[in-house]
N, C-alpha and C positions, 0 to 999 in steps of 0.2 A: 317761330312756330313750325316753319318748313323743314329747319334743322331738325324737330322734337319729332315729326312725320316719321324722315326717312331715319332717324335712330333706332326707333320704335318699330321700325318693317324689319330694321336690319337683325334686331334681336327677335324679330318673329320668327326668323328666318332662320338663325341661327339654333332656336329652341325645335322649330321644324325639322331639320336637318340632322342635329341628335337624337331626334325620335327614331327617324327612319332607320340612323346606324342603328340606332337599341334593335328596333323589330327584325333587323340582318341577323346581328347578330353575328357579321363577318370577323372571323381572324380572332371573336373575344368569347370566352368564355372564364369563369371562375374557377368551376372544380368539375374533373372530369369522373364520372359513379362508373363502377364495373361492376357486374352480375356475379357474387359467390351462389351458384346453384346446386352448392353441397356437395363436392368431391373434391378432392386430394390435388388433382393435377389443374384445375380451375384455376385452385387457389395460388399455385406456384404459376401459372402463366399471367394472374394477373398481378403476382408483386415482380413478376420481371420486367412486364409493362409499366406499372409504376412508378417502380424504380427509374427507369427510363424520361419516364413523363416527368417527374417531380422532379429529378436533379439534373435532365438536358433540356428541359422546355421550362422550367419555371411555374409551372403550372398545377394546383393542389389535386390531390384524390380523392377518390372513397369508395367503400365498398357497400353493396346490397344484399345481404343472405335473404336465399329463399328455396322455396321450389323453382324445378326445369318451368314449369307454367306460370309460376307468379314472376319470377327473375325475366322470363320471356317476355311476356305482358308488359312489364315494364319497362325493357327497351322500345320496344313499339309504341309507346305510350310519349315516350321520353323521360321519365321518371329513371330510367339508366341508360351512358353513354354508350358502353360497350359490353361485347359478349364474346370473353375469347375462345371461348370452345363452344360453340354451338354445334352438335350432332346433329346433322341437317336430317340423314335417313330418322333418328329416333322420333323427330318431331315433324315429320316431312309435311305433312297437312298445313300447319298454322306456321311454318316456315315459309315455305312457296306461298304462301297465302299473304303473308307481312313482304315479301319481295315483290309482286305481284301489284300491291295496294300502293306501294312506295313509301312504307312506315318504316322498311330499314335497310340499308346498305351490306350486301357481302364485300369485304376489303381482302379477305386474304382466303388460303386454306390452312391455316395453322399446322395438322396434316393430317394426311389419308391413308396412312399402314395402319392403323388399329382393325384389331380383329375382337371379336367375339364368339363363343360358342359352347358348348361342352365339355370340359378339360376331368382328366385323370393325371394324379403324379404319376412321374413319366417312370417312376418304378414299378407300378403297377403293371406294365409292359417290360423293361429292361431287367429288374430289379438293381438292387443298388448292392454291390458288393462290398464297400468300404461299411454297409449298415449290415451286414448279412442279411440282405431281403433279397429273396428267388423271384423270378417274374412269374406275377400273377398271373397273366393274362397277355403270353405274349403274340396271338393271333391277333391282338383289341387294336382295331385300326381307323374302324367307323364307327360312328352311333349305333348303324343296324346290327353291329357287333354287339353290342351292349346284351343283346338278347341271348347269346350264348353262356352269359356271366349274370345272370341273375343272385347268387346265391355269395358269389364275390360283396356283394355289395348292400348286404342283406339290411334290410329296415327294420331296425328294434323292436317296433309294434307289429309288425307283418312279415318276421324271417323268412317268411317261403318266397316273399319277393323283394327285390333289388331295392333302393330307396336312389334314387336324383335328385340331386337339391338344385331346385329351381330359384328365379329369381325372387325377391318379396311379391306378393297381388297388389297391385298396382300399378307397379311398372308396367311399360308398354311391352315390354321385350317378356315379361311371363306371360302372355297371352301364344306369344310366337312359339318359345316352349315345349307348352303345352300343345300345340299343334304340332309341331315336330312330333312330339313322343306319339301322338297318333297315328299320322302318316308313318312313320319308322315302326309301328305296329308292338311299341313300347309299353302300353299300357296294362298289358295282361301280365306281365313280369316287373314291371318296378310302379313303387309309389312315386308319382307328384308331388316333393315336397317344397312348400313354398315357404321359407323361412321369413321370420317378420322383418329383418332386415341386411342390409349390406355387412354389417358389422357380425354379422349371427351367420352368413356364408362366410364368413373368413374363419371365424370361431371352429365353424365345422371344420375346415378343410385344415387348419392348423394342429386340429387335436388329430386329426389323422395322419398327417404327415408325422408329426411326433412321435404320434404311436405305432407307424410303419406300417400303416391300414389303408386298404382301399378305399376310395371316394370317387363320387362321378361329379359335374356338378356344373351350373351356369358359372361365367365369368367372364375380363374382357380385358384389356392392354388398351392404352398404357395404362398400367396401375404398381404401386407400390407390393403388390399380390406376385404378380407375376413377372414383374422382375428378382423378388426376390427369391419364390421357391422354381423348380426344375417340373415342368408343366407340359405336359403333352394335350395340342388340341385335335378333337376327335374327326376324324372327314367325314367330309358330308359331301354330295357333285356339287360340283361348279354351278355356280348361282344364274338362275334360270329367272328372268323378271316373271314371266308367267307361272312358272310353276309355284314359284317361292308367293305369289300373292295368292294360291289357289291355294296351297296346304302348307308353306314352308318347309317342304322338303328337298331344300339345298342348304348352301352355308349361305351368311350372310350376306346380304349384298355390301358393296362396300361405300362407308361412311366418311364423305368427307365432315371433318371437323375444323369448323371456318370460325373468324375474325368477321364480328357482324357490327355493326354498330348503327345509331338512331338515326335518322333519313337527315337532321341538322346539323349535326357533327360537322360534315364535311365543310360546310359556311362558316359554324362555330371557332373550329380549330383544323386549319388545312391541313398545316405539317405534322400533328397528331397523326392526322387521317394518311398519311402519305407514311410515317413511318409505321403505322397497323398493317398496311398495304403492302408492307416490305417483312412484316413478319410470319417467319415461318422456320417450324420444327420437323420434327418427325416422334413416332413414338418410341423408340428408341432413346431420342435427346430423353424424353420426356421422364423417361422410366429412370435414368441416371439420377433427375433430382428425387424422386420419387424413391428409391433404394437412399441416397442421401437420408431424404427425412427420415425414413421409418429406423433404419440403422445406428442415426445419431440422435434422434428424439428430437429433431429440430423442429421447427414453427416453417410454414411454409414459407415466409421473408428470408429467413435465415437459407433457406435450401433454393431459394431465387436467387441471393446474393451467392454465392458457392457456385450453382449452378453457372451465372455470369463471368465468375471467374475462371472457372474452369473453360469456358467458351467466347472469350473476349472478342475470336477472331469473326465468331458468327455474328452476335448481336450488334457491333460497330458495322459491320455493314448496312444494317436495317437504317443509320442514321447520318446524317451530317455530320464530319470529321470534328467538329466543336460543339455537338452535342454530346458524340462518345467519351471527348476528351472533359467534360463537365462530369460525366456520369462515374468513367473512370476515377477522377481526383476524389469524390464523394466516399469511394468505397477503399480508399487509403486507410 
């Protein structure tokens, strides 16, 4: 009977003891979820990660499409592991706010040269001689230039004034914009045009470029945009925290784009967390796969994979010499 006791404790004991791993959750996880928040270079940063994760760590994936606010939410939530491009200025609020709370982890800065702002093809200023196009507009050097060239840029519905294409309504950054063109004292000479989407600014800017036509217009790096056409961005001073919160009339302030991932992770999967920790691009790298895709019609895996090869020397560093060497044999 004494035996049946302490059998009976030792297995209590033992069922005890794997609970408490379970609620750790240390070093084990299943499958690790990444945030697709509907852009191009997202999507190639997180099958290079993948890729990585799946053939050097053994360890399944998945991905999440959504919105910048529902993809966010659900890292803070847990419902997604990672977020590898998070635009900290775009979302500064409910960013510092989920780091603040300790719902999630900054690990890296993926990185911080992207720019945004106002661009004109840079023939518009130089012209292109190989196209026989004259410069349009070769004093155009600021936005507050823009006001000398109204008529360059004329708005179909409203010829006597300039047309800007702004970003879709909704986005955070057409609010900004729009304030710009006020402050810069834009509004009396060009329409506000806020087109319904990302896809519908490319359109515009492609049929003009084709057509060897002026265009003014929002836009941002890294993208598959701007690496591929010759893009002049407009000046604006040097970015002023005060001023730029009062009226936005500087350039950008500068956004780092981080490697963020869920406040468990790091207990979940250390060496995950250790090499996210270690990752990091620039936009430059990023724009290479980015030109890739759109040129070869590739799938973002496909232009991850390419991109990897092409840059073996960088991403083996981010990991242990027998993860790179697992990841490498994979892609034989």
């Amino acid at each position: 009977m004494k035996k049946l006791i302490v059998l009976s404790a030792a297995a209590f004991l033992l069922v005890l003891s794997a609970c408490s791993g379970s609620d750790e959750a240390s070093g084990d996880i299943d499958k690790i979820t990444f945030a697709d928040a509907g852009w191009d270079s997202i999507r190639i940063h997180n099958n290079i990660a993948r890729k990585i994760i799946e053939e050097g760590y053994g360890i399944d994936t998945e991905v999440t499409p959504g919105s910048t606010a529902a993809t966010f939410q659900g890292l803070r939530e847990g419902d997604i592991n990672v977020y590898m491009e998070a635009w900290t200025d775009n979302i500064k609020e409910i960013y510092t706010e989920a780091i603040d709370e300790g719902d999630i982890k900054e690990v890296s800065v993926n990185f911080d040269d992207n720019v945004q702002g106002l661009y004109v093809p840079t023939y518009v200023i130089e012209g292109d001689e190989e196209r026989g196009i004259e410069p349009m507009a070769p004093d155009l050097k600021t936005v507050e230039d823009l006001k000398k060239y109204p008529e360059l840029f004329a708005d179909p519905a409203e010829p006597d004034k300039g047309r800007l294409i702004n970003a879709p309504s909704g986005w955070a950054v057409e609010k900004a914009i729009s304030e710009k063109m006020e402050a810069y004292g834009l509004n009396d000479t060009f329409v506000n045009f806020k087109p319904g989407s990302d896809a519908a600014i490319v359109a515009s800017l492609t049929d003009a470029i084709n057509a060897g036509e002026a265009w003014v217009g929002y836009y941002w790096s890294p993208t598959a945009v701007t690496a591929k056409y010759d893009l002049t961005l407009l000046v604006e001073p040097e970015y002023d925290k005060e001023v730029f919160e009062e009226t936005k009339a500087t350039e950008f302030p500068p956004n780092d784009v981080t490697v963020a991932v869920h406040k468990d992770l790091p207990e979940q999967a250390p060496e995950i967390v250790d090499f996210l920790g270690n990752y990091e691009t620039s936009s430059a790298l990023t724009e290479e796969a980015l030109k890739y895709m759109d040129e070869n019609q590739a799938s973002a895996e496909e232009a991850a994979v390419w991109w990897m090869n092409k840059h073996e020397d960088l991403w083996t560093s981010w990991v242990p010499e027998d993860v790179a060497e697992k990841v490498k044999e994979s892609m034989k």
